[in-house]
C-alpha positions as CSV (number, residue, x, y, z in Angstrom):
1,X,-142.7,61.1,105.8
2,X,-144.4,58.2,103.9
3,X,-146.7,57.5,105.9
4,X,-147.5,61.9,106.6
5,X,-148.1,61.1,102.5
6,X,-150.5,58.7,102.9
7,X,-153.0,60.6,105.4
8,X,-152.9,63.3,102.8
9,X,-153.7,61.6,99.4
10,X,-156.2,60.0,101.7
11,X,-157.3,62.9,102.7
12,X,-158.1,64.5,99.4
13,X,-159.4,61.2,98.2
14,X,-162.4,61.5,100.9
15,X,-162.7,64.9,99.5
16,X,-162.8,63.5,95.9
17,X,-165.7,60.9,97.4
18,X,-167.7,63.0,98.5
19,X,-168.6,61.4,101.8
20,X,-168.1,64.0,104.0
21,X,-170.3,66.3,102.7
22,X,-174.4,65.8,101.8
23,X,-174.4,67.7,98.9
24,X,-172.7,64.3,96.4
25,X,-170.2,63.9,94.6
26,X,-168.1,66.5,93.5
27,X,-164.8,67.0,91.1
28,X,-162.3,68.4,93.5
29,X,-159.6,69.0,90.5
30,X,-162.3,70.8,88.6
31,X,-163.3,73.0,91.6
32,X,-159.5,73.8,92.5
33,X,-159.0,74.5,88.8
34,X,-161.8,76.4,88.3
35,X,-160.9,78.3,91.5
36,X,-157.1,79.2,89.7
37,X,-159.2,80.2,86.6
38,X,-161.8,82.7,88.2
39,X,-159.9,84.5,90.7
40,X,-156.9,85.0,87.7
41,X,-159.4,86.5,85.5
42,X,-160.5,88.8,88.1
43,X,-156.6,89.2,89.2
44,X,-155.0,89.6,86.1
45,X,-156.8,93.3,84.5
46,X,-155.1,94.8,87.5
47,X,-151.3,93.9,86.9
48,X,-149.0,96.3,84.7
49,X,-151.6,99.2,85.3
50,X,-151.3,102.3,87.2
51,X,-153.3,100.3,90.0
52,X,-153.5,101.9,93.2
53,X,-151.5,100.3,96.3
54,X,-152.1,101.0,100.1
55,X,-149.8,99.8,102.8
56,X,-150.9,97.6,105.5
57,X,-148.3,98.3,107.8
58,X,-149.5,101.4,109.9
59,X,-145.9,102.5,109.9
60,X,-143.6,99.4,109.7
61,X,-142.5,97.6,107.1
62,X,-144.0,98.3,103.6
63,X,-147.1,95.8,102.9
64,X,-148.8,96.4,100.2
65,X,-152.3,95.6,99.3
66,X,-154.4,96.3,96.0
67,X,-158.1,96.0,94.8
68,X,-156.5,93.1,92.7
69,X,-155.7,91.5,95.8
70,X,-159.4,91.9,97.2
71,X,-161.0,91.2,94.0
72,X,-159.0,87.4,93.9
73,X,-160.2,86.2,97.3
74,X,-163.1,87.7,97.3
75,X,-163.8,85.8,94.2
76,X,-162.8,82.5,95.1
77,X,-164.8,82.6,98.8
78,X,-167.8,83.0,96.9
79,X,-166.9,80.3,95.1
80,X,-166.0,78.3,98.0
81,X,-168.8,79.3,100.2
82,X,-171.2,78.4,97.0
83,X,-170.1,74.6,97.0
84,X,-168.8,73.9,100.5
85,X,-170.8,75.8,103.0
86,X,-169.2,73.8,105.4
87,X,-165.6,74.8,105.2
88,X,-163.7,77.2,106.6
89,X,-161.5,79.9,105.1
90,X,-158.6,81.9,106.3
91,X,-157.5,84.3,104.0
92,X,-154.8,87.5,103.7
93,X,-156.8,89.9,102.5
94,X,-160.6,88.8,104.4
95,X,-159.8,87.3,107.4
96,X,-161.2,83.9,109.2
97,X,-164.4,82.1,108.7
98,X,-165.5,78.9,110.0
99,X,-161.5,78.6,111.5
100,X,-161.9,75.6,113.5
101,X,-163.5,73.3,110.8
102,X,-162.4,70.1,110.0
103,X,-161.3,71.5,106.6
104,X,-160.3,74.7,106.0
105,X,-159.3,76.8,102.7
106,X,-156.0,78.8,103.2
107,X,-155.9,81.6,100.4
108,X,-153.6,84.3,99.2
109,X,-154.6,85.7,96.4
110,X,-151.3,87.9,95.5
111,X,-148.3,86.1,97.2
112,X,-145.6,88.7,95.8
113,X,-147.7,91.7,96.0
114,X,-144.6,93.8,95.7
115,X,-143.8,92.1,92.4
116,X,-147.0,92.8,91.1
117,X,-147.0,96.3,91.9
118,X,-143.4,96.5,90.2
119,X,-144.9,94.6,87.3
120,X,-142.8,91.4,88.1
121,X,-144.4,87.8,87.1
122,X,-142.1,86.1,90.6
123,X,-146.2,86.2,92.1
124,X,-148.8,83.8,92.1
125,X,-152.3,82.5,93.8
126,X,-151.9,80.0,96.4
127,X,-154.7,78.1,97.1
128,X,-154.6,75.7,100.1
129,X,-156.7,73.1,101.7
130,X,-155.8,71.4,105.5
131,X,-158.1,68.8,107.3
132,X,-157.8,68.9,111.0
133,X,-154.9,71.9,110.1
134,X,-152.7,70.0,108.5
135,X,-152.3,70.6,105.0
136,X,-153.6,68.1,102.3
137,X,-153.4,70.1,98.8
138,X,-152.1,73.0,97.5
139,X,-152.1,75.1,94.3
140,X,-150.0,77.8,92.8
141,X,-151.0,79.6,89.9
142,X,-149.5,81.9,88.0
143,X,-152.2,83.4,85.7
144,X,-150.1,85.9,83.8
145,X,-147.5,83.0,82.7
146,X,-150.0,80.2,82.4
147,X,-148.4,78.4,85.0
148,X,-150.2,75.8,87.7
149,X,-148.1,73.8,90.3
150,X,-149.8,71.6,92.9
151,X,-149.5,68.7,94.6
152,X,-151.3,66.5,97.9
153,X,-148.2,65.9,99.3
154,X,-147.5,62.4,97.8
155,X,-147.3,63.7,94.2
156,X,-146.4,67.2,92.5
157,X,-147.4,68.1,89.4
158,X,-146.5,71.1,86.9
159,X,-149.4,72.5,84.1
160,X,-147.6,74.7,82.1
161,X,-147.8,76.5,78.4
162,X,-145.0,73.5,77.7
163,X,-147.8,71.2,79.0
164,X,-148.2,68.9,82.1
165,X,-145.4,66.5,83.8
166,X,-144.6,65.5,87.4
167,X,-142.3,67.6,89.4
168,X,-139.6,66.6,91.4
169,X,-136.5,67.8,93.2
170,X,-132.9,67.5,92.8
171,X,-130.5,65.6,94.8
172,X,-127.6,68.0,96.3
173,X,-125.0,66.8,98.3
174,X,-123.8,70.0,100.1
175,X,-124.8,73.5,100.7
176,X,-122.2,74.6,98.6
177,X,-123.4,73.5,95.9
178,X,-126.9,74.9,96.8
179,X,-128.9,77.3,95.0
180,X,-130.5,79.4,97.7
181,X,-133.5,82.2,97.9
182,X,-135.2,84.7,100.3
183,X,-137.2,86.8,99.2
184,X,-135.3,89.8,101.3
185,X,-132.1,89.3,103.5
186,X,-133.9,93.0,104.6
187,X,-136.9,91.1,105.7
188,X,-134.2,89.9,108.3
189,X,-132.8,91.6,111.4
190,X,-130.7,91.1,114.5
191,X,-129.9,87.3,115.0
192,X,-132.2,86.3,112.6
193,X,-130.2,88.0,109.7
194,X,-127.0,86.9,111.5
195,X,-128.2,83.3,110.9
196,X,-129.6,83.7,107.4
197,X,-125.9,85.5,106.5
198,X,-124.6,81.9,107.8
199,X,-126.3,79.9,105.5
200,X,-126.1,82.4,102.2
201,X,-122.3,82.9,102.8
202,X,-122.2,79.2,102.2
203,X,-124.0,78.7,99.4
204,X,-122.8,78.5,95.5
205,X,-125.8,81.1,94.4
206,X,-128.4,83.6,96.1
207,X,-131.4,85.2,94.5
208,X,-134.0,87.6,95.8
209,X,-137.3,88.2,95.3
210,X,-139.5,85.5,94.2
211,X,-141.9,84.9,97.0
212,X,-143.7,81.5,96.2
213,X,-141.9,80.9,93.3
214,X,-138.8,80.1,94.4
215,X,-140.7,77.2,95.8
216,X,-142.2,76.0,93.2
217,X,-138.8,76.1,91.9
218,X,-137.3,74.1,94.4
219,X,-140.1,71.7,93.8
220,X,-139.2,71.6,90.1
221,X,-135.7,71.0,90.6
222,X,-134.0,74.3,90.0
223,X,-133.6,75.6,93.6
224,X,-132.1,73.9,96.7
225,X,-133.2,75.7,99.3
226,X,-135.6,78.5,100.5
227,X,-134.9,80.2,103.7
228,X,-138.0,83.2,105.2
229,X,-138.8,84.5,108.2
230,X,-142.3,85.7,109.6
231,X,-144.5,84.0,107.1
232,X,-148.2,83.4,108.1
233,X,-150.1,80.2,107.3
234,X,-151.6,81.7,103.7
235,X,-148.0,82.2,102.9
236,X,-146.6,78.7,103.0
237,X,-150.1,76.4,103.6
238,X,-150.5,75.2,100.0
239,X,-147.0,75.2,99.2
240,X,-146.1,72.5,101.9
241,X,-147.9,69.5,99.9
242,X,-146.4,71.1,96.6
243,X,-142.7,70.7,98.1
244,X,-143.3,67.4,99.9
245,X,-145.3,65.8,96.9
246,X,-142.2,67.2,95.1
247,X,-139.9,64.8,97.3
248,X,-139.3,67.9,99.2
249,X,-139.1,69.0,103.0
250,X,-140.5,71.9,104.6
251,X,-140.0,72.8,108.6
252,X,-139.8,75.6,110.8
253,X,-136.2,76.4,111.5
254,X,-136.1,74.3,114.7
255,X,-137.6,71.2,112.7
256,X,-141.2,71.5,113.6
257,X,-144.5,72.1,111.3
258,X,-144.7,74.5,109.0
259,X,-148.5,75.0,108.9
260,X,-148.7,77.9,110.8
261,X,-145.7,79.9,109.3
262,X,-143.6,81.4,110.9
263,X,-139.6,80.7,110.3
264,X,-139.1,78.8,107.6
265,X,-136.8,76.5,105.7
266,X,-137.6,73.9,102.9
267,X,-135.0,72.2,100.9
268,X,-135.0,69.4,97.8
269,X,-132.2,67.5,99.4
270,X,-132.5,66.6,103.0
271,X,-129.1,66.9,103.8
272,X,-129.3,70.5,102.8
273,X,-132.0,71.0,105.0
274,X,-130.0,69.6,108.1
275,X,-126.8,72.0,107.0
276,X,-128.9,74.8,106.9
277,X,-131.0,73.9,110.2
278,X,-127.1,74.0,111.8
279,X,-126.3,76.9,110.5
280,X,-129.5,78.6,111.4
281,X,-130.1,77.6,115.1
282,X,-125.8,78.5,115.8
């Protein structure tokens, strides 16, 4: 894991450089921070307003989408387009561009769009960078609370109306002394549900609903364990260096990458991650 840390913050580091790109030199925490600020402002008129909502699901599941979704990314791919033509972008709300590039932005401009809609503040902006599709930095912003967590994987930092300090997970010895989250056991079904119902019946305290907050929280030391199914990569992308710069781990339920989504697990104590990777592949 150290040395997974080190590729990172070398990673951003050749960003910070420069030296990949012709046009110079340019501030990568300013960019990233002005990308938070931009797509907020054009986020944030939306939320507590009689916005309108369409589903996404052509008859499953409801998956909602609003304008405020569209207006954030669309917002910060100009913005991204603007200073690095060269990268590429996957996004919930616009699709792929430039896919196979060497680095790649992963956006979601609404994770918690259900939230929103329900006038909730358990959403945020996730902003993600991988190189060669592993991420190297990630961002959550919260604009409506102020709130900024992000980290490259070797560090984690919180920015905050209480200011700025380093975040960091808690030790826990056992899952049943874990504080657990999802952000729907009904997002489960069949053995998948089964499994999840393993690993909740276990745990000291369950709560619902806070997308990628819950974390962020695990990364600040207040949750032990996050356990989702069927995420794609814009879900989880820029939390992974968040939660590892955190002290963190983040896999798939069978141990592998969590990069591309999918089913996933991350815990701030590593022997809660290996109880609850038990429990889930039973």
């Amino acid at each position: 894991m150290i040395k997974a840390h080190c590729k990172r913050a070398k990673a951003v580091r050749i960003i910070l450089s420069g030296d990949w790109d012709a046009m110079g030199l340019i501030d990568f925490t300013h960019f990233v921070n002005e990308l938070a600020t931009q797509s907020g402002q054009a986020i944030l008129p939306f939320f507590r307003t009689a916005i309108a909502t369409e589903d996404k699901s052509r008859g499953g599941a409801f998956d909602p989408v609003t304008e405020a979704d569209r207006a954030g990314e669309a917002t910060m791919r100009h913005l991204i387009k603007r200073s690095f033509p060269t990268h590429g972008i996957i996004g919930e709300e616009f699709g792929a561009e430039q896919a196979e590039a060497d680095y790649v932005w992963v956006l979601d401009p609404i994770d918690g769009t259900r939230a929103f809609i329900a006038g909730l503040p358990t959403w945020g902006t996730l902003i993600g960078l991988t190189h060669k599709k592993q991420p190297v930095f990630g961002m959550m912003h919260q604009p409506f609370t102020g709130e900024r967590f992000f980290g490259d994987g070797g560090s984690a930092t919180y920015r905050g109306p209480g200011g700025e300090r380093k975040l960091k997970v808690r030790r826990c010895t056992s899952l049943k002394d874990a504080v657990i989250s999802t952000t729907s056991p009904r997002l489960f079904a069949g053995d998948e549900l089964r499994a999840y119902d393993r690993v909740e019946s276990v745990a000291r305290l369950a709560r619902y609903g806070c997308d990628c907050y819950a974390y962020c929280m695990l990364a600040a030391g207040h949750i032990d364990l996050v356990v989702e199914s069927g995420l794609k990569p814009y879900d989880i992308a820029a939390l992974v260096p968040i939660i590892e710069g955190a002290g963190g781990i983040v896999t798939t339920w069978d141990g592998g990458s969590a990069a591309e989504g999918g089913r996933i697990v991350a815990a701030g104590d590593r022997r809660v991650h290996a109880a609850a990777i038990e429990l889930l592949s039973r």
